[in-house]
Structure formats: C-alpha cells, structure tokens
Backbone bond lengths (Angstrom), bond angles and torsions (degrees), N, CA, C in turn:
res aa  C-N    CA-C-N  psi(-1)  N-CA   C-N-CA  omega(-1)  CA-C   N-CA-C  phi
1 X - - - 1.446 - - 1.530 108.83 -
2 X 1.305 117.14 120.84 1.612 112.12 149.93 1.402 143.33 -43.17
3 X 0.712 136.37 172.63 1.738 124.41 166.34 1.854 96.32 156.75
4 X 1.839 87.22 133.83 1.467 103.33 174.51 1.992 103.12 -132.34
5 X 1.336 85.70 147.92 1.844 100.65 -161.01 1.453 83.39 -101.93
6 X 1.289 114.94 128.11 1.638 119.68 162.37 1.388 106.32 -123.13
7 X 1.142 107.05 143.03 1.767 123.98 -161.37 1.886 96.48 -128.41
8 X 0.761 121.73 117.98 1.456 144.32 152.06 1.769 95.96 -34.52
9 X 1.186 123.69 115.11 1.480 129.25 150.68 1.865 105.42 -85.07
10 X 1.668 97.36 -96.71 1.338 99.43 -153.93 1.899 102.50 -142.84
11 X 1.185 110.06 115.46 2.053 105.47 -179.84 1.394 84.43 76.26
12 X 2.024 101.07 -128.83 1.831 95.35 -163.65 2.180 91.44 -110.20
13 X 1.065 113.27 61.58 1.108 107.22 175.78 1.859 105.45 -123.00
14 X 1.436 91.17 136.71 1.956 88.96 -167.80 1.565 93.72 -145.86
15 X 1.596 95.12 145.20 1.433 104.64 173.20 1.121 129.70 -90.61
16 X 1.338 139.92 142.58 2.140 132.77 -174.22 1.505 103.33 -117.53
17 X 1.076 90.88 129.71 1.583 86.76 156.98 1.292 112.69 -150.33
18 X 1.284 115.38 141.49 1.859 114.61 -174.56 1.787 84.56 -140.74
19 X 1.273 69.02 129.91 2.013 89.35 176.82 1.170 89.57 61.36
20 X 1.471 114.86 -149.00 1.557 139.63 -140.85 1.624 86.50 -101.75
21 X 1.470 129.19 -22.43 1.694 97.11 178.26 1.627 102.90 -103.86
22 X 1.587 124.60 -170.79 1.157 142.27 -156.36 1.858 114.92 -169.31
23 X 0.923 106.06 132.11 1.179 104.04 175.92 1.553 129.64 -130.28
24 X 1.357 152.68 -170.44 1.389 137.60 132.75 1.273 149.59 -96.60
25 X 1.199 127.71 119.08 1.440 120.82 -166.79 1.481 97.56 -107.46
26 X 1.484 96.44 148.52 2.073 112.04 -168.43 1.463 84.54 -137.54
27 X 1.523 119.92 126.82 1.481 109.97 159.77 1.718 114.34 -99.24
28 X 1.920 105.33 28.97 1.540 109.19 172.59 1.202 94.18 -111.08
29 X 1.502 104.77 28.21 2.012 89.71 -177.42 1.566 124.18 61.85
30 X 0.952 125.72 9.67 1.672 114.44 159.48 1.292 95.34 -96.96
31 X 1.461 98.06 90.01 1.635 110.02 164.98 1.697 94.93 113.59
32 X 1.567 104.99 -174.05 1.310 127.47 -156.94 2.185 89.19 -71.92
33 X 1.167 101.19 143.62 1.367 114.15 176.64 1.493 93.67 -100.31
34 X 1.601 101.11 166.79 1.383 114.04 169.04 1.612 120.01 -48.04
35 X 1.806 103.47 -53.27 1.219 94.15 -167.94 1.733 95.10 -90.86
36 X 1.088 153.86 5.94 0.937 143.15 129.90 1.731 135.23 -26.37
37 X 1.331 101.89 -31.63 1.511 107.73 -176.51 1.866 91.99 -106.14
38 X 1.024 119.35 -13.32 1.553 105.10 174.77 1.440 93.46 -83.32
39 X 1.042 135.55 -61.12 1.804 125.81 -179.52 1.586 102.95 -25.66
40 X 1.250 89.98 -84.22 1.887 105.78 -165.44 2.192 88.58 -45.26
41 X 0.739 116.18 -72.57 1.705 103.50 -167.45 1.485 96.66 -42.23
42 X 1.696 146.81 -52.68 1.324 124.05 176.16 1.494 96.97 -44.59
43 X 1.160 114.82 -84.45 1.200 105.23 -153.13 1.890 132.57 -60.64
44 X 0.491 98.66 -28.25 2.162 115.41 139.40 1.413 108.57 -30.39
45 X 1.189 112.64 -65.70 1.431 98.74 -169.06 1.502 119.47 -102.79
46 X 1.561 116.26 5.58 1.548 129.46 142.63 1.505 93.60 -59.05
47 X 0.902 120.91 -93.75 1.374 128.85 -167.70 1.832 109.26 -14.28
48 X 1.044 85.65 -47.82 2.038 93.58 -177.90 1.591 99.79 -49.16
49 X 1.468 91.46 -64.71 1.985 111.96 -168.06 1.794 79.91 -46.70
50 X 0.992 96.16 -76.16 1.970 89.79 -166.25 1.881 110.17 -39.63
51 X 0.897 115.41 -19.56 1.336 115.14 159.91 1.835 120.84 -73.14
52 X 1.037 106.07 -60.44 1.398 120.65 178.74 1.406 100.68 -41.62
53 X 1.722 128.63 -65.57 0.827 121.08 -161.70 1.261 116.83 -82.01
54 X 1.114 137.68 3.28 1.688 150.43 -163.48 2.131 84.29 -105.37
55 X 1.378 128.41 -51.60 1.083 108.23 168.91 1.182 148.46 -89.99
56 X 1.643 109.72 -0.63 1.165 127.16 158.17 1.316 112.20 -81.78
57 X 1.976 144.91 -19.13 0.931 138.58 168.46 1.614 114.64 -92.40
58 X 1.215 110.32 13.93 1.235 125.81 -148.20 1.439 142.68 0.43
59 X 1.381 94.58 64.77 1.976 139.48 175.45 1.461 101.54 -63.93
60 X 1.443 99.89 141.14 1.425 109.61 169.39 1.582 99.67 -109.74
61 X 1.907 100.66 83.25 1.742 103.92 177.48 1.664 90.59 -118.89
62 X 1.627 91.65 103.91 1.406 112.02 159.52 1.667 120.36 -131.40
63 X 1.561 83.80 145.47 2.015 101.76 173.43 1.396 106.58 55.19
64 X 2.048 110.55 50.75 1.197 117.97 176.15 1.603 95.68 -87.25
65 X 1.679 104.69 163.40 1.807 95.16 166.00 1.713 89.53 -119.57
66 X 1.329 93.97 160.64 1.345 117.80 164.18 1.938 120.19 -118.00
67 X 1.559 116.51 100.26 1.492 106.81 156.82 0.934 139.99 -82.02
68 X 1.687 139.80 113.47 1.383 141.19 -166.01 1.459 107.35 -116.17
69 X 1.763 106.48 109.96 1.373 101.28 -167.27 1.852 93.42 -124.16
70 X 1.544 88.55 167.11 1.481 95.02 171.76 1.475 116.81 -176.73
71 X 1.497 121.13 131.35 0.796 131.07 -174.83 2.385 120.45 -71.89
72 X 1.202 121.07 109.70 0.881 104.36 167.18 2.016 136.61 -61.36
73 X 1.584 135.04 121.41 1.165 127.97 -173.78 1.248 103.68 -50.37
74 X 1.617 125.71 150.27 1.321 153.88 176.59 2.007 88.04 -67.25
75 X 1.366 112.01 -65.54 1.583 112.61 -151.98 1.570 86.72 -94.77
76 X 1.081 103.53 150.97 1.307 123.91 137.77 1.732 145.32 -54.82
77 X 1.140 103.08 133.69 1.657 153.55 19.36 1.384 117.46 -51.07
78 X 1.199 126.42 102.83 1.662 105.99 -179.44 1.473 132.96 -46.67
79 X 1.072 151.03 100.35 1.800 119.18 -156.96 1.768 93.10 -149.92
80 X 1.349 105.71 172.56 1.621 93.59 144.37 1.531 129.86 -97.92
81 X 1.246 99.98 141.40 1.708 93.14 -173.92 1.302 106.78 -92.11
82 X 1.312 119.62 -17.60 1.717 118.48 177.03 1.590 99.12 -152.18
83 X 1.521 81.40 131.67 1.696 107.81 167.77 1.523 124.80 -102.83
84 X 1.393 141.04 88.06 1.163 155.84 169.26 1.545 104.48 -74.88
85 X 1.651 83.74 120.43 1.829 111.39 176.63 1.437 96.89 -125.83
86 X 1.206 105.25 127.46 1.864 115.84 171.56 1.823 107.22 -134.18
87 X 0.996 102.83 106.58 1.364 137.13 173.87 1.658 125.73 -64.44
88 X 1.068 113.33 84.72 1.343 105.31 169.20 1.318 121.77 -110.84
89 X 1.477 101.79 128.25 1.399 118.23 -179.73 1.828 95.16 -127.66
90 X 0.937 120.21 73.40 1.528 146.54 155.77 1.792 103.06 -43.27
91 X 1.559 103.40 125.01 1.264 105.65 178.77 1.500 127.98 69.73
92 X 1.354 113.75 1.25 1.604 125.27 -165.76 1.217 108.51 -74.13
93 X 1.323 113.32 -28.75 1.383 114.14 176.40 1.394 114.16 93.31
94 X 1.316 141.18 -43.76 1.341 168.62 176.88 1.482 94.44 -3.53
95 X 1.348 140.56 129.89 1.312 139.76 138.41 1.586 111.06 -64.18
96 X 1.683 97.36 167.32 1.506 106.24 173.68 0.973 129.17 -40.91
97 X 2.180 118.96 -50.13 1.215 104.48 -164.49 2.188 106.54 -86.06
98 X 1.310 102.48 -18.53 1.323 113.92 178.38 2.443 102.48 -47.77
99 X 1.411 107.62 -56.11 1.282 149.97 162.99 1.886 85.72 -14.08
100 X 1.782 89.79 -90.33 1.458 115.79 174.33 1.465 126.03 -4.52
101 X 1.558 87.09 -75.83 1.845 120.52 174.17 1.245 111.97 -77.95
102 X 0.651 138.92 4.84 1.735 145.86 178.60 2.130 106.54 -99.46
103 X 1.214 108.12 -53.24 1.337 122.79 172.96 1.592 110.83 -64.84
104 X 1.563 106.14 -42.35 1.740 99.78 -170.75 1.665 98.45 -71.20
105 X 1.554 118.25 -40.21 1.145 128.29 171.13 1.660 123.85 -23.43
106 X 1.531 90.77 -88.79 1.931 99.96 164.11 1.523 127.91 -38.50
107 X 1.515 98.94 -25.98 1.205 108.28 -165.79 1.507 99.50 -61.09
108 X 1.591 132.90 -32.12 1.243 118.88 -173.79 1.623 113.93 -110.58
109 X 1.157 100.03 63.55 1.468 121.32 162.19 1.195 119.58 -77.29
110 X 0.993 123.37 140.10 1.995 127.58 -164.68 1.691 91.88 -58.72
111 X 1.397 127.15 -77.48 1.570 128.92 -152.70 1.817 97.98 -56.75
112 X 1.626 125.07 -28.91 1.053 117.32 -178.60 1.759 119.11 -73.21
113 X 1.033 99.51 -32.23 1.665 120.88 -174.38 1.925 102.67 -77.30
114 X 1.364 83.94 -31.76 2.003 79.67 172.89 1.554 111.27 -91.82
115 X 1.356 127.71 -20.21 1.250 125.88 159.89 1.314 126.97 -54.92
116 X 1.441 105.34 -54.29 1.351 117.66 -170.78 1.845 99.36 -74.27
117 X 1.241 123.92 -28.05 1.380 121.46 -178.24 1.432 132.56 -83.47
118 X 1.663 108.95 2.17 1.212 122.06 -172.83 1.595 116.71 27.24
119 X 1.437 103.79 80.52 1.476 119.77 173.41 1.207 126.64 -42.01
120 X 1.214 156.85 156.62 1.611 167.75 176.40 1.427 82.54 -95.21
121 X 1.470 114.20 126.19 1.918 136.37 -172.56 1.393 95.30 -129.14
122 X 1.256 138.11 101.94 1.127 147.44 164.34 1.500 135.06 -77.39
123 X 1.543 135.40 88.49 1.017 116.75 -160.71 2.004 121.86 -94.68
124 X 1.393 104.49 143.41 1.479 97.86 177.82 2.000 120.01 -126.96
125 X 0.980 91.26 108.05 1.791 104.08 -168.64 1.597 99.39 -71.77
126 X 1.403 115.70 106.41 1.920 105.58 163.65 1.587 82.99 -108.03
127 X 1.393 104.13 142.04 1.308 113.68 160.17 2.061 112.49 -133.10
C-alpha cells in the first residue's frame, strides 16, 4: 500500500513524507505546488516505463527529458482538462514501429492508468 502523511506547517504550506524521505509543498509557490508534484509524479513514472522498456528492448535510452505541462480551467470544477507530455529522447535512434511500442508501453504506468481511470476518492473526517 502507498500512503503519504501531510502535516500542516504554516498558511498553505504542508509537509509530506512517505517512508523515510519528506518534502515541502507551498500552494503560494515557494516551492513545489500541489499540482506541481502531480505533474512531476506523471511524469516520473513515464520516465520509469521509458526505462523498463529501453531494458527490456535492450535500448541505449539514456538522459532522456520528459515535459509534463498543463494548463489549470478558469471555471469550475477547477481541474486539468488536458495533460501534455512531450518526450524527448534526442539521438535515440528509434524507428517508427520501435516509436509505436514505446508510447503504448508507458502508456500503462500506474499514475497514468489512475488518471485516465478516475479513481473512487473516499473521504474520512476524525475530528
């Protein structure tokens, strides 16, 4: 099971920690925002799949970057309605159908598969 502990600091600034590391999240932007760390975790764990499959096809795909951008909606519900990932693997060499299989690949990355699946979020209030 996963699980991350968020602790209230100070205004909208809160601390995470899962397992042994910890980090800070500020939703005034000094530092990583909420939806800031959901980007970077998609794209984190593309990045893995793009690993996986570079050693299971046994590709020399190194020191690719991945940008995962997205615009937040003006109205409400606030959310993103589209997530743009652009992939560069510069120099990889990769033909089309290699290209192909590489994309359907990533595609089933845990954070992508829970996006696209709109999870059941359960909330529980102890006060």
């Amino acid at each position: 099971m996963y699980n991350a502990q968020v602790t209230h600091n100070q205004d909208l600034a809160f601390t995470v920690k899962v397992g042994e590391s910890e980090f800070i999240i500020d939703a005034k932007g000094k530092g990583l925002t909420p939806l800031d760390t959901l980007l970077a975790g998609l794209g984190s764990c593309l990045g893995v799949y793009i690993r996986k499959y570079a050693q299971g096809a046994k590709l020399n795909l190194e020191n690719f970057k991945l940008n995962v951008s997205a615009e937040l909606s003006s109205q409400p519900p606030f959310s993103f309605r589209k997530i743009n990932v652009d992939i560069d693997l510069k120099d990889s060499g990769l033909d089309e159908r290699r290209q192909k299989a590489l994309l359907e690949f990533i595609k089933n990355c845990p954070a992508h598969n829970t996006l696209k699946g709109n999870p059941l979020i359960e909330f529980k209030l102890t006060c």
